[in-house]
MARPAVO-818547 format. One record per atom (N, C-alpha, C, O, CB): residue number from 1; residue in one letter; atom name; x, y, z. Coordinates in nm, 3 decimals. Glycine has a CB too. Layout:
<sites>
<site NUM, A, CA, <X, Y, Z>>
...
</sites>
This chain:
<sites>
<site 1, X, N, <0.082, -0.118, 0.000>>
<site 1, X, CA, <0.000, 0.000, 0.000>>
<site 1, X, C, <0.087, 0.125, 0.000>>
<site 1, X, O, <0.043, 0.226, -0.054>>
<site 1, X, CB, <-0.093, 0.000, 0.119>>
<site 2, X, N, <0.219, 0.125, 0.063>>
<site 2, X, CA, <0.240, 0.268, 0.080>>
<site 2, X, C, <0.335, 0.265, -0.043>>
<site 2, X, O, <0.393, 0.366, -0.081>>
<site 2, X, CB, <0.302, 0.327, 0.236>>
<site 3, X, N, <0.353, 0.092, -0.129>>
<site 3, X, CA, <0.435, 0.177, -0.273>>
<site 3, X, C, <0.330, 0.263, -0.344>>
<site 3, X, O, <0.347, 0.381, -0.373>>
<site 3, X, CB, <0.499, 0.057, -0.409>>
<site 4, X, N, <0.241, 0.204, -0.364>>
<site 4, X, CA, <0.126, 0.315, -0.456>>
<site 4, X, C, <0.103, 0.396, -0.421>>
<site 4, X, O, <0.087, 0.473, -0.515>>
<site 4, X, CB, <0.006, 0.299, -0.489>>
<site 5, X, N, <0.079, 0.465, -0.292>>
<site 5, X, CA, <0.068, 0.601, -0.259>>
<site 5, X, C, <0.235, 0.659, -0.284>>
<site 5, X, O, <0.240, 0.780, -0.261>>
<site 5, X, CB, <0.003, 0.616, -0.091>>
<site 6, X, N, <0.351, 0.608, -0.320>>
<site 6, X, CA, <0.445, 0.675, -0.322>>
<site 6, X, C, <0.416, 0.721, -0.487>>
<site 6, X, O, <0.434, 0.830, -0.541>>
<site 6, X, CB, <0.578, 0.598, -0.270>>
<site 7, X, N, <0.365, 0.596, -0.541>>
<site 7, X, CA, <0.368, 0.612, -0.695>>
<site 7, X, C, <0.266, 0.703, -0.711>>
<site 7, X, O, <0.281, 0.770, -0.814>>
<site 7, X, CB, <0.345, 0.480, -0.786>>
<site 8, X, N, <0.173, 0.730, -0.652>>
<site 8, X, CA, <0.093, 0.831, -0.672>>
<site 8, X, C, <0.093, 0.970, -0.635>>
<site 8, X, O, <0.021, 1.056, -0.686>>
<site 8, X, CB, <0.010, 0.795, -0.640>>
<site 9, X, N, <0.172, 0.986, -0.550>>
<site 9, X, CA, <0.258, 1.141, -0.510>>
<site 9, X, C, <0.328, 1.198, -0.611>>
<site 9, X, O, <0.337, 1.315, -0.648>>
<site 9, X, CB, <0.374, 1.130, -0.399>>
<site 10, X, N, <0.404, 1.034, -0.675>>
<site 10, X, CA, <0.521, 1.132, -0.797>>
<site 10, X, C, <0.443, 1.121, -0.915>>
<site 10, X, O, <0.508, 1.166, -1.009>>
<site 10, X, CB, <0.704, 1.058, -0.839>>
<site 11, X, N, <0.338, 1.083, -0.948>>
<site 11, X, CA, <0.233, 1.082, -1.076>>
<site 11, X, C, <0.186, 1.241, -1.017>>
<site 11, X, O, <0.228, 1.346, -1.065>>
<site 11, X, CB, <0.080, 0.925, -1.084>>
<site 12, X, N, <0.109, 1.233, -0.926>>
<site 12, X, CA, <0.080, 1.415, -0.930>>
<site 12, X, C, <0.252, 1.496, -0.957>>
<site 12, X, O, <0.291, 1.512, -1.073>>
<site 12, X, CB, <-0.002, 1.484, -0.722>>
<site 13, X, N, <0.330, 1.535, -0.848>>
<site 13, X, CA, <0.438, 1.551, -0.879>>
<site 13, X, C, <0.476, 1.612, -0.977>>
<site 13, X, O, <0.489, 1.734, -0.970>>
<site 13, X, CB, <0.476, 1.472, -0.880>>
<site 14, X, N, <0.504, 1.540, -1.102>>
<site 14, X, CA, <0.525, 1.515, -1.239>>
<site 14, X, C, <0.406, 1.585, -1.291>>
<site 14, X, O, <0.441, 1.702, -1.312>>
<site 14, X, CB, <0.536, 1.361, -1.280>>
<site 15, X, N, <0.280, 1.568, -1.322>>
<site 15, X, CA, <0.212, 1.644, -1.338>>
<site 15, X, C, <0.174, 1.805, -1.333>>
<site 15, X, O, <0.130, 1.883, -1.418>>
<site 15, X, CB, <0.177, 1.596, -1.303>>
<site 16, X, N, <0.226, 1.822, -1.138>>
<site 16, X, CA, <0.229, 1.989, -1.168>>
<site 16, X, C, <0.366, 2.020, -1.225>>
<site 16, X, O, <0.364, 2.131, -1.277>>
<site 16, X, CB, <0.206, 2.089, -1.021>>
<site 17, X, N, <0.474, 1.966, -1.232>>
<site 17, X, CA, <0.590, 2.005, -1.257>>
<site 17, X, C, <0.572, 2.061, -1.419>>
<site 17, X, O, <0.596, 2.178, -1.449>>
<site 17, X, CB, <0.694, 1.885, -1.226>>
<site 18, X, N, <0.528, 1.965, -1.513>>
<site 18, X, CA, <0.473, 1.931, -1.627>>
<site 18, X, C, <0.381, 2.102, -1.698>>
<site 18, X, O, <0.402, 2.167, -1.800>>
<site 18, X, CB, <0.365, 1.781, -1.580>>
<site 19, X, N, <0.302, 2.119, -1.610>>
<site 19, X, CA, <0.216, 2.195, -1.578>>
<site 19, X, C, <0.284, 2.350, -1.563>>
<site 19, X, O, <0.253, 2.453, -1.622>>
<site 19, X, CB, <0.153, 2.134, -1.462>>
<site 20, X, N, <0.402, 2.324, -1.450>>
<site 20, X, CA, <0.446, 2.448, -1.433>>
<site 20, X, C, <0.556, 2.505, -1.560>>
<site 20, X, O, <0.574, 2.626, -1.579>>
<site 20, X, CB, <0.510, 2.443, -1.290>>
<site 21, X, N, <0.619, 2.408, -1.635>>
<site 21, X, CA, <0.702, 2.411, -1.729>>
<site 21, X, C, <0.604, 2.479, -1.841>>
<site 21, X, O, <0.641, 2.584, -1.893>>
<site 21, X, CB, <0.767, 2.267, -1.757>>
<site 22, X, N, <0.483, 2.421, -1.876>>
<site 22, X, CA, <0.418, 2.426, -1.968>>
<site 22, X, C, <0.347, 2.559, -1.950>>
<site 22, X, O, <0.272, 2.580, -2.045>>
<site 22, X, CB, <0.348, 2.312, -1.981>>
<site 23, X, N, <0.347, 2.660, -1.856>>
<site 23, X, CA, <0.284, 2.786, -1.845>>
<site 23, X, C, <0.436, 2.900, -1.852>>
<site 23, X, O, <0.450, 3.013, -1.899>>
<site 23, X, CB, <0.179, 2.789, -1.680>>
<site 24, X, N, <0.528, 2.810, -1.786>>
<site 24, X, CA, <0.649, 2.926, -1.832>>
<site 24, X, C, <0.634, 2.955, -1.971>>
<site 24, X, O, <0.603, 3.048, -2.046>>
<site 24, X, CB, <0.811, 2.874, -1.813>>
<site 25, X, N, <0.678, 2.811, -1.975>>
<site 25, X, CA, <0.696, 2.827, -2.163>>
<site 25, X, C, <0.605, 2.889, -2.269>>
<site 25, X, O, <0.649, 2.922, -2.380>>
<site 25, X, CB, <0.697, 2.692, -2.227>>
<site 26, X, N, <0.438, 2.909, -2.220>>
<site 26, X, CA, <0.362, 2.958, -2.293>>
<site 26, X, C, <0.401, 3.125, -2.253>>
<site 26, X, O, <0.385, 3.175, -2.364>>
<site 26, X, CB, <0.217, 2.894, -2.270>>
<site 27, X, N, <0.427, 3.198, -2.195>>
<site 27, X, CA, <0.447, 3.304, -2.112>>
<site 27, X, C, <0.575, 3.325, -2.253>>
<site 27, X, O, <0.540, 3.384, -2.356>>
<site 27, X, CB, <0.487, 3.275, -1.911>>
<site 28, X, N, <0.679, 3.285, -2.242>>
<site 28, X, CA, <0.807, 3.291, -2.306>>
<site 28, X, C, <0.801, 3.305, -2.445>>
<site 28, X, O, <0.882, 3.363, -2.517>>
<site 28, X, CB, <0.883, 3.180, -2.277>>
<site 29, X, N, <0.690, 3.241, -2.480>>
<site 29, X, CA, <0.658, 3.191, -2.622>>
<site 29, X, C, <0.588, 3.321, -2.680>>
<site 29, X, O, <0.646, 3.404, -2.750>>
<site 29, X, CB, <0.553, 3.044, -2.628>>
<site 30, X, N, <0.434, 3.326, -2.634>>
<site 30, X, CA, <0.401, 3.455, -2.639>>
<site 30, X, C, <0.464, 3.611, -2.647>>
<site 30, X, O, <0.423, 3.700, -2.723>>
<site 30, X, CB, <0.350, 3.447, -2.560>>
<site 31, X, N, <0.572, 3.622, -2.552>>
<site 31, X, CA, <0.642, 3.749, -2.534>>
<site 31, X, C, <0.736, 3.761, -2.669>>
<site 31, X, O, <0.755, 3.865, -2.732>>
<site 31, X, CB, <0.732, 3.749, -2.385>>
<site 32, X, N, <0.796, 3.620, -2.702>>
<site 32, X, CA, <0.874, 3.644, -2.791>>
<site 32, X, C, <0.787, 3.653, -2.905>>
<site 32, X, O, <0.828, 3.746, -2.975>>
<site 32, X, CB, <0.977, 3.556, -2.796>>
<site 33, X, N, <0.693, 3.603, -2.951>>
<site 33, X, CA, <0.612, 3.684, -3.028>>
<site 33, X, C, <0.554, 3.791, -3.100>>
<site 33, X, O, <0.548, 3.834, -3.216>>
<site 33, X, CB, <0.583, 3.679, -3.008>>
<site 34, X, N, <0.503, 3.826, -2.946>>
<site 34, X, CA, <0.456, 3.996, -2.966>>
<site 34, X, C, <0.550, 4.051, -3.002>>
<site 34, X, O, <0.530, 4.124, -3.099>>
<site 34, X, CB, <0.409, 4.084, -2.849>>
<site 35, X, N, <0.696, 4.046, -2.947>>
<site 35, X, CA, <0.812, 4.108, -2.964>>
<site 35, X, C, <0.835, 4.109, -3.144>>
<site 35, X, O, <0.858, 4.208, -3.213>>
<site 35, X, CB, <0.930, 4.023, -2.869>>
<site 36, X, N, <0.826, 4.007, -3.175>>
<site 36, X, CA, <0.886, 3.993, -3.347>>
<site 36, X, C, <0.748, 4.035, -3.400>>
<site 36, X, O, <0.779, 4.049, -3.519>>
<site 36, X, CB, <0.948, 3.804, -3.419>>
<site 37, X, N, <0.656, 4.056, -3.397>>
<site 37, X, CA, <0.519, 4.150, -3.501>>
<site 37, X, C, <0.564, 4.267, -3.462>>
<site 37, X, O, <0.576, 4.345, -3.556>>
<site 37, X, CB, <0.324, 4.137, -3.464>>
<site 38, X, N, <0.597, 4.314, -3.345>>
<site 38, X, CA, <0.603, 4.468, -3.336>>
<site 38, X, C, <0.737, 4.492, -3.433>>
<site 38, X, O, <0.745, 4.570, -3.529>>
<site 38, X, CB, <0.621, 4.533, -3.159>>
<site 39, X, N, <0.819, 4.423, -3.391>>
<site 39, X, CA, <0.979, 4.465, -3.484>>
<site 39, X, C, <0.916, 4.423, -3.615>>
<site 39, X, O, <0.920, 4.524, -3.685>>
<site 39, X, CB, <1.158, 4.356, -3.442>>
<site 40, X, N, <0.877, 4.354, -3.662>>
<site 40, X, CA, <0.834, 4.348, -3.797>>
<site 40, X, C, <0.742, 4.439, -3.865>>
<site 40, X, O, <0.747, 4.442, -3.988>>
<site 40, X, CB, <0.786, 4.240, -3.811>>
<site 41, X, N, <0.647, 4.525, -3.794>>
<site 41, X, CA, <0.562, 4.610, -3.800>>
<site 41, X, C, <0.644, 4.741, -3.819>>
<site 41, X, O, <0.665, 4.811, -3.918>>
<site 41, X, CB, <0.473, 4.600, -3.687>>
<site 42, X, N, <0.679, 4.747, -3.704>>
<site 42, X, CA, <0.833, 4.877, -3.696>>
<site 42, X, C, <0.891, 4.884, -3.867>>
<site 42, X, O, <0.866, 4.980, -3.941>>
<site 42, X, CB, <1.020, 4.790, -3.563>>
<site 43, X, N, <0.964, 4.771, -3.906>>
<site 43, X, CA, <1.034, 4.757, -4.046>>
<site 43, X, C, <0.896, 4.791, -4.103>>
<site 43, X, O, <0.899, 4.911, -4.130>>
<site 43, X, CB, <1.115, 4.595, -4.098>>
<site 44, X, N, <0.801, 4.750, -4.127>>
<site 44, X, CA, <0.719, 4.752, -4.253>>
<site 44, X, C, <0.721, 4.905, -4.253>>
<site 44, X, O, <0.761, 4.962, -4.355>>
<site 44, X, CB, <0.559, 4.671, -4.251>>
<site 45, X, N, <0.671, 4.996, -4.118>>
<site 45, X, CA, <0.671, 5.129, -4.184>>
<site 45, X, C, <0.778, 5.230, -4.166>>
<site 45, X, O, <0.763, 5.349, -4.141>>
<site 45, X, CB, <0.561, 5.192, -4.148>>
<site 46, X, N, <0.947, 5.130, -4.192>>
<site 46, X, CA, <1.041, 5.225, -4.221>>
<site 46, X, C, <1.087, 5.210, -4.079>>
<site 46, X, O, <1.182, 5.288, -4.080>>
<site 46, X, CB, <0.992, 5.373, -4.282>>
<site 47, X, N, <1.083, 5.176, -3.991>>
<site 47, X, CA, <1.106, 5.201, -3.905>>
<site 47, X, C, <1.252, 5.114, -3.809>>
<site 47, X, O, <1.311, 5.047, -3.894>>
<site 47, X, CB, <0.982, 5.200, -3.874>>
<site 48, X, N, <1.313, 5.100, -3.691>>
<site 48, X, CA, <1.413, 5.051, -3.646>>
<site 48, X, C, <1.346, 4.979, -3.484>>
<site 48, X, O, <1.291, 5.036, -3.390>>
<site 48, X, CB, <1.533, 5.174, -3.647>>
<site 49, X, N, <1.377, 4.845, -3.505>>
<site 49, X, CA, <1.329, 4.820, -3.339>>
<site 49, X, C, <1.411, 4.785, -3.257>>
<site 49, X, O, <1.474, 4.680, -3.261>>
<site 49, X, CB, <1.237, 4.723, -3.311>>
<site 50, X, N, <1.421, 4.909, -3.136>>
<site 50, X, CA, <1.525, 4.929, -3.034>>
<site 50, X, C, <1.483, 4.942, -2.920>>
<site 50, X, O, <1.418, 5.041, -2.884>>
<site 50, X, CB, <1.601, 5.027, -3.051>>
<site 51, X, N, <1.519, 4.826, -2.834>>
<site 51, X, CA, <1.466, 4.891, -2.678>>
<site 51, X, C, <1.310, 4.830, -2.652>>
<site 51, X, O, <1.298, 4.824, -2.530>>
<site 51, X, CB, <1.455, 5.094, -2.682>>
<site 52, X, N, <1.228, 4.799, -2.696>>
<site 52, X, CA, <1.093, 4.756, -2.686>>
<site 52, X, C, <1.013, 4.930, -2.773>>
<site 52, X, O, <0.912, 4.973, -2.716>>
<site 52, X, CB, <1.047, 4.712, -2.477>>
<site 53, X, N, <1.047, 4.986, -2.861>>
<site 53, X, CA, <1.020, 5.103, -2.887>>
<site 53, X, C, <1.061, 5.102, -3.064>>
<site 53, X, O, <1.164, 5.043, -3.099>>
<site 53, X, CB, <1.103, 5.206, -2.778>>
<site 54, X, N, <0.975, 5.167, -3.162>>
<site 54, X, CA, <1.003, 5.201, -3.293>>
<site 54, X, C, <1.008, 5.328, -3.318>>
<site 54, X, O, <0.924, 5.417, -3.315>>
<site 54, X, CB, <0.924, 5.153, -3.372>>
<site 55, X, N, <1.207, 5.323, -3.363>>
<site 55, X, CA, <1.265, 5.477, -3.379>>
<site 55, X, C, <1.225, 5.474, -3.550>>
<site 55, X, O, <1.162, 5.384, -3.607>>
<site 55, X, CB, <1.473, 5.505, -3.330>>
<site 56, X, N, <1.284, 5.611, -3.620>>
<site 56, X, CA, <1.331, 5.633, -3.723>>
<site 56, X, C, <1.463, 5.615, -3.776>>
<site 56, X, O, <1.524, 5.706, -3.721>>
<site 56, X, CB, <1.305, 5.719, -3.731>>
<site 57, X, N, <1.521, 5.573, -3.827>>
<site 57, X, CA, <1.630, 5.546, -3.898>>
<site 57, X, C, <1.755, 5.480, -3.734>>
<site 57, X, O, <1.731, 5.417, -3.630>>
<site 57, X, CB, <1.678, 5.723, -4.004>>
<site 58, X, N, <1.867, 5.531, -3.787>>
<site 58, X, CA, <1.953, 5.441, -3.645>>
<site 58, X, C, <1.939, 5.538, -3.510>>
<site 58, X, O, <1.974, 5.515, -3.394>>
<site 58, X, CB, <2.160, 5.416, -3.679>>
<site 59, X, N, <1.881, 5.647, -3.565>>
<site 59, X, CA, <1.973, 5.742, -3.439>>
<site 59, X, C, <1.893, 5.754, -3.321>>
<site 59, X, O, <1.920, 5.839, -3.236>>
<site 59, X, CB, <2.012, 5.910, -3.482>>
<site 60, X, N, <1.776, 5.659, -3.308>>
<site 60, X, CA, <1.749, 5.595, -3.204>>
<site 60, X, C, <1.666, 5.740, -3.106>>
<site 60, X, O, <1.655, 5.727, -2.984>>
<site 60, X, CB, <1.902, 5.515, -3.146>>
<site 61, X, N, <1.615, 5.871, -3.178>>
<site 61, X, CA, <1.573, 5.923, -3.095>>
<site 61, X, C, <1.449, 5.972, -3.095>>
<site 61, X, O, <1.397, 6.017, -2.993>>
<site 61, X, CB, <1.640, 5.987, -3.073>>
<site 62, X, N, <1.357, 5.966, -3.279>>
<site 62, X, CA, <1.258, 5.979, -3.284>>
<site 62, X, C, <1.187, 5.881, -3.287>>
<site 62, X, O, <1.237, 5.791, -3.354>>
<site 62, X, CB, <1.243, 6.039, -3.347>>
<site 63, X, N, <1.053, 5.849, -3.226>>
<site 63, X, CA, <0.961, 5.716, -3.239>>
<site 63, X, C, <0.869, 5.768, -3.336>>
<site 63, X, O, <0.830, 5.881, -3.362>>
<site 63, X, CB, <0.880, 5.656, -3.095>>
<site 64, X, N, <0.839, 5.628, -3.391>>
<site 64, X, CA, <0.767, 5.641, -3.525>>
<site 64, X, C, <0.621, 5.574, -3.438>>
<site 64, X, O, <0.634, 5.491, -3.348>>
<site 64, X, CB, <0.851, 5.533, -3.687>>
<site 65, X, N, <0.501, 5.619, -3.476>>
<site 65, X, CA, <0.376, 5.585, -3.429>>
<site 65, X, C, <0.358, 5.477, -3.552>>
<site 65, X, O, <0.347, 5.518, -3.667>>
<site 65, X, CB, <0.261, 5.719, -3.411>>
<site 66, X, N, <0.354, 5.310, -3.516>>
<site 66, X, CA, <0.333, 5.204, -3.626>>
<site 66, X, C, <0.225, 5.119, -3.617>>
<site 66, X, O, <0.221, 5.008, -3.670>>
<site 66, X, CB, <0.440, 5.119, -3.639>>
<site 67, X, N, <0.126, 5.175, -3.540>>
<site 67, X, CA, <-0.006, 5.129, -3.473>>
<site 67, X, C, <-0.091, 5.036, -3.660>>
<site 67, X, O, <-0.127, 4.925, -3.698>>
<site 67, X, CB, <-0.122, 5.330, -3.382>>
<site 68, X, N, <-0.081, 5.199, -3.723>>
<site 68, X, CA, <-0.129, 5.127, -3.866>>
<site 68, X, C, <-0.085, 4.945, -3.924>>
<site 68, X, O, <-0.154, 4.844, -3.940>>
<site 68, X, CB, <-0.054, 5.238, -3.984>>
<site 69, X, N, <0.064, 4.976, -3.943>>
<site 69, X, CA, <0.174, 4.915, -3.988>>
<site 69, X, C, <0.118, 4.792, -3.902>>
<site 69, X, O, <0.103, 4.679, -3.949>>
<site 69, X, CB, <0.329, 4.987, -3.961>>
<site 70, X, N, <0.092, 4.824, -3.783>>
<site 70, X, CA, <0.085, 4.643, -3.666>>
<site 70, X, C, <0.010, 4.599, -3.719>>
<site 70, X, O, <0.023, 4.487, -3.768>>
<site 70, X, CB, <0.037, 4.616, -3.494>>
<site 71, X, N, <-0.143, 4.700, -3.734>>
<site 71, X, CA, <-0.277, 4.619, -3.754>>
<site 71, X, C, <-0.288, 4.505, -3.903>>
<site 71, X, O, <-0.347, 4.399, -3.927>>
<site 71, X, CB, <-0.405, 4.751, -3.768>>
<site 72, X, N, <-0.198, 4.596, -3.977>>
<site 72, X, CA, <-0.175, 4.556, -4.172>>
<site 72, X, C, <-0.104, 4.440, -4.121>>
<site 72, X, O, <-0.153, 4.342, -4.176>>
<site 72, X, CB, <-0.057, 4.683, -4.311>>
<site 73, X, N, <-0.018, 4.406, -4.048>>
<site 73, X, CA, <0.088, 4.272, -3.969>>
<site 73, X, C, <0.015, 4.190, -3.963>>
<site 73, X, O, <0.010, 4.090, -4.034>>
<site 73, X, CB, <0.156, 4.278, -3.820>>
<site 74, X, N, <-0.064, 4.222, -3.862>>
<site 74, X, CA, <-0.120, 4.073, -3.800>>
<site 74, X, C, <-0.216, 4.016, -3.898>>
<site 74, X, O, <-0.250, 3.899, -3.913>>
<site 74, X, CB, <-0.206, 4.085, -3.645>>
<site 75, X, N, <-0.251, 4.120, -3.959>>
<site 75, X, CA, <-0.391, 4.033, -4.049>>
<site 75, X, C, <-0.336, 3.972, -4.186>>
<site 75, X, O, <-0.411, 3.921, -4.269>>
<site 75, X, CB, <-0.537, 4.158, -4.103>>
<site 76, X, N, <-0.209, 3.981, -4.200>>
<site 76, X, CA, <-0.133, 3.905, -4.327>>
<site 76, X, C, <-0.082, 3.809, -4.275>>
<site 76, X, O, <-0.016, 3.729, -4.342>>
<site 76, X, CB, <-0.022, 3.976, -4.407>>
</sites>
């Protein structure tokens, strides 16, 4: 009796572990995501992606508003 309750501790166990891996990774997955449409959005309208932010050209000090550019992104 108390092997199966051992085997059944590490069946849950394994499970949330499983569980907890599998919500990092969606978290990780997602971010890197969003991250590459916005930089790709950024490029479509001319733009440079630096910092979590879309400049104009390199010099990194004007932001370009690419709200348009995202929406035209995601739906292609």
């Amino acid at each position: 009796m108390k092997e199966a309750a051992g085997e059944a501790n590490m069946t849950v166990i394994t499970i949330v572990l499983i569980a907890i891996v599998l919500a990092v990774g969606t978290i990780i997955v997602r971010q890197m995501m969003s991250n590459t449409n916005n930089s790709s959005a950024c490029s479509a309208c001319g733009g440079v992606w630096r910092n979590g932010g879309c400049y104009a050209g390199d010099t990194g000090t004007t932001t370009i508003n690419y709200d348009a550019c995202k929406s035209n992104n995601i739906n292609s």
